[in-house]
Z-matrix of the N, CA and C atoms (Angstrom, degrees):
N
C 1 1.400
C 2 1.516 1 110.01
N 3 1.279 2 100.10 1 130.16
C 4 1.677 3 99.78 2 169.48
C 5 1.606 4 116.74 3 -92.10
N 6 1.921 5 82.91 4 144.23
C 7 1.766 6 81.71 5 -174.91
C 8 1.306 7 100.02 6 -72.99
N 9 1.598 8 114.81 7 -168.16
C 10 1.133 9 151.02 8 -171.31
C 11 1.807 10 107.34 9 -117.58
N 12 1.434 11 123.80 10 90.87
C 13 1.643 12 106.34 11 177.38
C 14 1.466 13 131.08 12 -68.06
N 15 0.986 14 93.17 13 117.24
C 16 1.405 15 108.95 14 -154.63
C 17 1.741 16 106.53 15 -69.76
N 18 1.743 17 115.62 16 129.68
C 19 1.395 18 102.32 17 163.73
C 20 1.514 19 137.17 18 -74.40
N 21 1.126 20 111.20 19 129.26
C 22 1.761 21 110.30 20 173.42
C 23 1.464 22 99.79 21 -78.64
N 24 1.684 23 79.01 22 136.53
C 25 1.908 24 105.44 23 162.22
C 26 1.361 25 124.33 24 -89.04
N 27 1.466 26 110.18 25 -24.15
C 28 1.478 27 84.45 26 -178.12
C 29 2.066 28 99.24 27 -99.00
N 30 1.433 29 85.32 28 -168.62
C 31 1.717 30 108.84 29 -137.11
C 32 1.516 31 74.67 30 -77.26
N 33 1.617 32 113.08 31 162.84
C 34 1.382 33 118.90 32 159.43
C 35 1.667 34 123.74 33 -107.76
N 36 0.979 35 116.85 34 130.03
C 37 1.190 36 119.12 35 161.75
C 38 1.489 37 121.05 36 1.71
N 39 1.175 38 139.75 37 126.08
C 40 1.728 39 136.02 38 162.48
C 41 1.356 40 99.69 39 -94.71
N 42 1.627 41 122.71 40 140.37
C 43 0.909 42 157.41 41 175.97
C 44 1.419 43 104.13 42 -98.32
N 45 2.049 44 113.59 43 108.09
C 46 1.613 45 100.73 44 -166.62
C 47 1.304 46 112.31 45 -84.24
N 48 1.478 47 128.93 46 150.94
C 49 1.519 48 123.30 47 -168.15
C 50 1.508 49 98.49 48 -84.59
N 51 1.153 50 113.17 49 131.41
C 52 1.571 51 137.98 50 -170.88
C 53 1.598 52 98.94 51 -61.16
N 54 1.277 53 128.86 52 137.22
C 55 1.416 54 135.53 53 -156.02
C 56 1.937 55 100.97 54 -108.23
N 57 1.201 56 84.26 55 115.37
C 58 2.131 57 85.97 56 170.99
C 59 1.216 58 114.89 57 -31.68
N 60 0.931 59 108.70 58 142.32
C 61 1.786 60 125.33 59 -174.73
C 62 1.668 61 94.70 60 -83.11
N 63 1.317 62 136.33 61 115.91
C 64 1.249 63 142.01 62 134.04
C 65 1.342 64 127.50 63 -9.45
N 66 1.105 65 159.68 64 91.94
C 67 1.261 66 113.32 65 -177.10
C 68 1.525 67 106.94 66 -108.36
N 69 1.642 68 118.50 67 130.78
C 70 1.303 69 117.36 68 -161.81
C 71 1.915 70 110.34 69 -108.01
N 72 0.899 71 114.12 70 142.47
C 73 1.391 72 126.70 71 166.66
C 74 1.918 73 113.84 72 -30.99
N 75 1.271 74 106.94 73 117.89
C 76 1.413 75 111.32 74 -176.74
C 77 2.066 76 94.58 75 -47.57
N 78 1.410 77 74.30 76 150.66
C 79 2.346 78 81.89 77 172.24
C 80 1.558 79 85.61 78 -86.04
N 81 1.426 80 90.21 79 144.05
C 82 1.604 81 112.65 80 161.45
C 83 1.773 82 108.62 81 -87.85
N 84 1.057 83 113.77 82 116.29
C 85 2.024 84 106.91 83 177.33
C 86 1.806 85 81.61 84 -90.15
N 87 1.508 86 85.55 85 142.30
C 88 1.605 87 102.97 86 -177.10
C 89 1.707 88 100.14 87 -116.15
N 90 1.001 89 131.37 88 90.97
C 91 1.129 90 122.23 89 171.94
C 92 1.767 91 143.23 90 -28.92
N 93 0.960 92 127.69 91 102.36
C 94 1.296 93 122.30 92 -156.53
C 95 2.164 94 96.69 93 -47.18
N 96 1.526 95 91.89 94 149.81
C 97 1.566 96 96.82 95 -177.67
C 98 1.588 97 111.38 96 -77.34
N 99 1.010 98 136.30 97 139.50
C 100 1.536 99 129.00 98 175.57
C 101 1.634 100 118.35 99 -82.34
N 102 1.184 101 120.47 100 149.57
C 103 1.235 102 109.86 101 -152.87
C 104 1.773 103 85.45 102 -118.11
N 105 1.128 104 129.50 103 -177.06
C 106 1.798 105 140.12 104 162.94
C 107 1.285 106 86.57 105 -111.65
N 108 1.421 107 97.58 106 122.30
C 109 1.506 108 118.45 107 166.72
C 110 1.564 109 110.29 108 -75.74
N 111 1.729 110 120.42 109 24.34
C 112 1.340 111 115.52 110 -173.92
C 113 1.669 112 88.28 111 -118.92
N 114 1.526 113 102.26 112 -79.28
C 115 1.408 114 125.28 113 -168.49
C 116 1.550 115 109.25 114 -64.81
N 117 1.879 116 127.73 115 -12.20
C 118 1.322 117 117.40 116 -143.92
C 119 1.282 118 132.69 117 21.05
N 120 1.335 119 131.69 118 35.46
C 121 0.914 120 132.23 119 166.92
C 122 2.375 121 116.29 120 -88.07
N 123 0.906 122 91.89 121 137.49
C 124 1.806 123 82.97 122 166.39
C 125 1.393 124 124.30 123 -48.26
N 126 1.282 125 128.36 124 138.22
C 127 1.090 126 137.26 125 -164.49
C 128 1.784 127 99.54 126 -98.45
N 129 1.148 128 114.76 127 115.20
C 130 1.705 129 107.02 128 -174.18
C 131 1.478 130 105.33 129 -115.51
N 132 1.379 131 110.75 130 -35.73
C 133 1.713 132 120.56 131 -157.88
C 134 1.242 133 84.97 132 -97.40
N 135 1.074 134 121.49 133 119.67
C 136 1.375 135 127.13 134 -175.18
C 137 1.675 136 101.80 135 -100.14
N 138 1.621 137 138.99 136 -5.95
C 139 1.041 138 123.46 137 158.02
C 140 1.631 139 122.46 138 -105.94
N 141 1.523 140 103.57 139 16.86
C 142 1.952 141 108.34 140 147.04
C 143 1.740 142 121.83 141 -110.86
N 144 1.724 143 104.86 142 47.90
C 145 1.070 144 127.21 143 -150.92
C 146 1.812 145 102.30 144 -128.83
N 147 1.228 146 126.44 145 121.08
C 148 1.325 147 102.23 146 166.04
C 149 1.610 148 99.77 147 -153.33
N 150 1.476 149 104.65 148 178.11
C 151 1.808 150 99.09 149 -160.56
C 152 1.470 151 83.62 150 -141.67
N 153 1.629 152 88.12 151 154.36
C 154 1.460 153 101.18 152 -143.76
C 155 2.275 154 83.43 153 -103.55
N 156 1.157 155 125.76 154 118.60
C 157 0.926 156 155.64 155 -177.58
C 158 1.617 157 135.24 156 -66.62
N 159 1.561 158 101.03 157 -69.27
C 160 1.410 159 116.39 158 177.54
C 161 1.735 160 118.85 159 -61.27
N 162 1.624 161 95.38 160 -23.43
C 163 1.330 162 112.14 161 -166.02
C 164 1.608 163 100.51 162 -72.63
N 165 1.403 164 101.63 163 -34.71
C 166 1.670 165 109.60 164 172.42
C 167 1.968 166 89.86 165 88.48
N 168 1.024 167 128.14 166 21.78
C 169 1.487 168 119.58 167 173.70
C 170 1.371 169 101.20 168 -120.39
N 171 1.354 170 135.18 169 7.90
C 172 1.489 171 121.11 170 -177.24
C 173 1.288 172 151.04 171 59.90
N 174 2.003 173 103.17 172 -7.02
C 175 1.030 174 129.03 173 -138.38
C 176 2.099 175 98.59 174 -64.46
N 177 0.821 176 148.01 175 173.11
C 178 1.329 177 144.66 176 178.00
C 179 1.619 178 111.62 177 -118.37
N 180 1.026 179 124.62 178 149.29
C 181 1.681 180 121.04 179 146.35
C 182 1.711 181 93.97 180 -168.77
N 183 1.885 182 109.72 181 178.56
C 184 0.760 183 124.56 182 -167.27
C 185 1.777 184 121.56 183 -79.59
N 186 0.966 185 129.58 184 132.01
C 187 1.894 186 124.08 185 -160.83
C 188 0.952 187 112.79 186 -37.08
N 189 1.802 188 98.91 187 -46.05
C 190 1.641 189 100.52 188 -151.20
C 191 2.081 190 117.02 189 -94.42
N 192 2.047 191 87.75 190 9.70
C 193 1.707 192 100.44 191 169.52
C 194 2.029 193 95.94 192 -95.52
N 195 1.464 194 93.42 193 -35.61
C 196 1.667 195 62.40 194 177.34
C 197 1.286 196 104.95 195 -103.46
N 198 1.120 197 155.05 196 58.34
C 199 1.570 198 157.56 197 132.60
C 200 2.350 199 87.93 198 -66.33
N 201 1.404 200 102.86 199 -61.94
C 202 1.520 201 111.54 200 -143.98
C 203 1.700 202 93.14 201 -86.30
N 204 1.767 203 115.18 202 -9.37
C 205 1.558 204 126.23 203 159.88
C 206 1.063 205 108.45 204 -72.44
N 207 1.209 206 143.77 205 -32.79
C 208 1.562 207 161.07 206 -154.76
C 209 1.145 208 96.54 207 -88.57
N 210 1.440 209 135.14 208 -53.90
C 211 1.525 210 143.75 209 -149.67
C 212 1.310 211 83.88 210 -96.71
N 213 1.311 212 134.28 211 -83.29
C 214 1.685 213 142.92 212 -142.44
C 215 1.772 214 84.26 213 -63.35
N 216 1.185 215 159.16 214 -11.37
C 217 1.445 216 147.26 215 164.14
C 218 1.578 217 99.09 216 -80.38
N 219 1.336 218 123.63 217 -59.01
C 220 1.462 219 112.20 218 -164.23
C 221 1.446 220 99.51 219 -70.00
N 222 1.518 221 132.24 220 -40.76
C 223 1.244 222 111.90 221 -171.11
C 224 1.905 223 114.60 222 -64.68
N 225 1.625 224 104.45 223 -17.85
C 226 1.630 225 84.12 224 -179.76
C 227 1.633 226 93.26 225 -110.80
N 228 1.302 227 129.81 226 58.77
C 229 1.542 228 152.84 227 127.40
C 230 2.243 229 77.55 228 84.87
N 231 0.925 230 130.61 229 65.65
C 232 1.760 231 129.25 230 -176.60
C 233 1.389 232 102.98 231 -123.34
N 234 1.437 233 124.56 232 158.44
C 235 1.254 234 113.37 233 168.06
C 236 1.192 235 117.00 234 -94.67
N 237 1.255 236 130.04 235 160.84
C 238 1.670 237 122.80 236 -177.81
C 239 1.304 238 105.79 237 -91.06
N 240 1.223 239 101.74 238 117.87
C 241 1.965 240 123.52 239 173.94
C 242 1.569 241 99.01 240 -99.33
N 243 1.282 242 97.55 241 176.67
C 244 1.522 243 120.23 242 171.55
C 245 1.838 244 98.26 243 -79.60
N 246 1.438 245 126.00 244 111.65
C 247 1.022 246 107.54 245 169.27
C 248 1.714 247 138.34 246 -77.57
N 249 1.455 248 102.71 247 28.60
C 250 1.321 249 98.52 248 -179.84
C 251 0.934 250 130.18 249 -77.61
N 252 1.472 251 146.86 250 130.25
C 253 1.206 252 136.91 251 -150.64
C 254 1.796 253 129.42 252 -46.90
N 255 1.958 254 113.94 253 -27.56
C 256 0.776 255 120.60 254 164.08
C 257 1.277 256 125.48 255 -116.92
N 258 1.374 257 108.87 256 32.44
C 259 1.372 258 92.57 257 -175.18
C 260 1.768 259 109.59 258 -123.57
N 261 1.498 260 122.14 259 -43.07
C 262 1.753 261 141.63 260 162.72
C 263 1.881 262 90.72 261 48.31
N 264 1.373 263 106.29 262 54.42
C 265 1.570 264 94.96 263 171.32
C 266 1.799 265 91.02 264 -93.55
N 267 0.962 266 110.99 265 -177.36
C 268 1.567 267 125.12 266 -164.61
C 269 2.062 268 104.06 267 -112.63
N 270 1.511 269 94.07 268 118.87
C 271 1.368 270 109.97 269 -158.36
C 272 1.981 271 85.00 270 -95.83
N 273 1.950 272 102.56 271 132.81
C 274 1.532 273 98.99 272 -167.48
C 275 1.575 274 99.88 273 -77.38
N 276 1.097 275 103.57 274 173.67
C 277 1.761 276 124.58 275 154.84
C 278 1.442 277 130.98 276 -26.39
N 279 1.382 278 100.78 277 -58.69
C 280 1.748 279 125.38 278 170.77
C 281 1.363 280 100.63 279 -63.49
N 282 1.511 281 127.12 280 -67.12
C 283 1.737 282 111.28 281 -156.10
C 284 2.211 283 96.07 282 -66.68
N 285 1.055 284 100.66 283 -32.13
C 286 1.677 285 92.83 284 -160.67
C 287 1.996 286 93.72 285 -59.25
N 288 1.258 287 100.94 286 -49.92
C 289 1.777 288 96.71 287 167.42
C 290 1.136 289 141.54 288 -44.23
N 291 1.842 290 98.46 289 -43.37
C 292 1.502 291 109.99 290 149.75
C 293 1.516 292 127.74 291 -36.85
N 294 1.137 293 117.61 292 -54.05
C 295 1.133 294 116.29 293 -167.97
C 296 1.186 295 113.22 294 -98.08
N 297 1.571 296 144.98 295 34.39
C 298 1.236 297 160.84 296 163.42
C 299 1.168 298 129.51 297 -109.47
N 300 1.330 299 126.19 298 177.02
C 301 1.271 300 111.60 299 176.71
C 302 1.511 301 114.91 300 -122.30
N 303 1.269 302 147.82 301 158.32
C 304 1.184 303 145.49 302 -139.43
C 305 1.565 304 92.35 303 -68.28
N 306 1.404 305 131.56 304 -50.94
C 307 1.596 306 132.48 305 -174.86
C 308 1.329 307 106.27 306 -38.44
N 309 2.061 308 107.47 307 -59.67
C 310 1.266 309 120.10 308 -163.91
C 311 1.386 310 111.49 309 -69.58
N 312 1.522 311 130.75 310 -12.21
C 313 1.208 312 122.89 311 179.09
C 314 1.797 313 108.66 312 -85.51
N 315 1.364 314 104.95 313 -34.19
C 316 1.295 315 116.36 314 178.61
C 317 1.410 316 103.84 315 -56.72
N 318 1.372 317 121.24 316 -61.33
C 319 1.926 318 116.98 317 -170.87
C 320 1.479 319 83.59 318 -62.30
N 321 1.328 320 146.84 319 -35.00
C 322 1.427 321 106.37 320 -159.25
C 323 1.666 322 113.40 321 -69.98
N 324 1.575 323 97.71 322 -52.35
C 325 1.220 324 90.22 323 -173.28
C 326 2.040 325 115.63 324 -71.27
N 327 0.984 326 131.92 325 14.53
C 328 1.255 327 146.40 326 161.54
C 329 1.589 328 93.96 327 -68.03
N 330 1.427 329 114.74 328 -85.68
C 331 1.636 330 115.29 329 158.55
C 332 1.550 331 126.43 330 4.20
N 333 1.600 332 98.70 331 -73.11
C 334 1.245 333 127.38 332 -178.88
C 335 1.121 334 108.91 333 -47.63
N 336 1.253 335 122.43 334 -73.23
C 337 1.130 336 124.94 335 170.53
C 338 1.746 337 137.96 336 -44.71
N 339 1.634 338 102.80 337 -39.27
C 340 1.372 339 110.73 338 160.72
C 341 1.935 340 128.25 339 -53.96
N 342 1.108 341 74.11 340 -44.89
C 343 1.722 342 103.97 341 165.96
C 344 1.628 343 113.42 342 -47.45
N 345 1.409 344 110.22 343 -37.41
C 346 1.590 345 115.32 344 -162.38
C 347 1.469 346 80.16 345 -104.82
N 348 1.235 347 127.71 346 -36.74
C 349 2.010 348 107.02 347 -164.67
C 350 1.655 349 96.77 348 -71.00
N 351 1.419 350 126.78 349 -39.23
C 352 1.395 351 130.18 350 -161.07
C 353 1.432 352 102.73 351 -76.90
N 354 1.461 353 129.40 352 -36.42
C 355 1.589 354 118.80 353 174.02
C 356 1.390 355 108.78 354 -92.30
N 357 1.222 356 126.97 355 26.11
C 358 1.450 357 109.86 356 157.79
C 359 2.102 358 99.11 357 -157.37
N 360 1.330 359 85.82 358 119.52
C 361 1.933 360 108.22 359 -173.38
C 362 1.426 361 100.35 360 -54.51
N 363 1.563 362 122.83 361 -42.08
C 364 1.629 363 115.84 362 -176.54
C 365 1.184 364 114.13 363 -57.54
N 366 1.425 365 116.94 364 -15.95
C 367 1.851 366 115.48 365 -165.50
C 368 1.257 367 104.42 366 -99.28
N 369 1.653 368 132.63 367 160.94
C 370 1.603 369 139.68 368 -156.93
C 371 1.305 370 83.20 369 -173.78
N 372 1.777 371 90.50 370 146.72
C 373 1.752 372 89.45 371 155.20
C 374 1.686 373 120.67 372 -113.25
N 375 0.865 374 115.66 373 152.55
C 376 1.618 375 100.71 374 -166.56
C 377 1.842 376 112.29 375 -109.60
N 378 1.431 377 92.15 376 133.59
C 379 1.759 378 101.49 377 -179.90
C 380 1.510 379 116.24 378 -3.46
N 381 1.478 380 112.64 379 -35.50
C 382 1.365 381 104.93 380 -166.21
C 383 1.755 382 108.44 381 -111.32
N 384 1.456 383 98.52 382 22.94
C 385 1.221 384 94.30 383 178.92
C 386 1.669 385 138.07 384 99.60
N 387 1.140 386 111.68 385 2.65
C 388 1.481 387 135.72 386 -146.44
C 389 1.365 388 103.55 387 -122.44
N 390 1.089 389 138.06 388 125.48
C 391 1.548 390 134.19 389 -157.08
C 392 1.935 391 85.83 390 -125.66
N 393 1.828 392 90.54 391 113.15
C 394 1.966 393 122.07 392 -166.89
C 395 1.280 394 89.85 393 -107.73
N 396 1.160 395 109.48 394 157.70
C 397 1.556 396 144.54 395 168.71
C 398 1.908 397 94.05 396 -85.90
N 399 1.210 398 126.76 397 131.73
C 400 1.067 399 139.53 398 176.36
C 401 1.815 400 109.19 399 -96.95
């Protein structure tokens, strides 16, 4: 015997109609601006720009803040760090030369040297140039 298919009374389920896809404009990532950890100013010219290396932190600023960062440490007898606020790792000999110019390396270590006769009384420099033990 064949059945009879029987109608259902109660309600069925709705099936929700799937909603158009949008399609939205790719995001632009805007790169945060870099600042000189000397001058705070934005860094734009990217070839009066150099990053500090030896320190192994990368940190960036503009040459001609650390040319006058370079000087304002040796003249008050300091060592030259990375001046970024968190970082003060110790920038070597070679890169600070690097980035100078033969004059500016000369006054430093002139500096340098003044620096070493004035904190220690045994040292003199002598007429001919020659930095003596007193």
């Amino acid at each position: 015997m064949i059945q009879k298919p029987t109608i259902s009374t109660t309600p069925r389920a709705r099936i929700p109609t799937p909603k158009p896809v949008v399609a939205r404009p790719p995001v632009k990532v805007i790169p945060p601006k870099e600042i000189c950890q000397v001058c705070t100013k934005e860094m734009e010219d990217h070839h009066s720009v150099i990053m500090l290396q030896t320190t192994e932190c990368f940190h960036k600023l503009h040459k001609d803040c650390f040319t006058k960062y370079v000087f304002s440490q040796t003249k008050n007898n300091m060592s030259v760090v990375c001046p970024h606020v968190r970082c003060k790792r110790e920038v070597g000999q070679r890169e600070i030369a690097e980035y100078m110019t033969k004059e500016e390396t000369e006054e430093l270590e002139r500096m340098t040297l003044d620096n070493f006769i004035k904190n220690d009384p045994n040292m003199a420099i002598c007429p001919c140039g020659a930095v003596i033990e007193v």
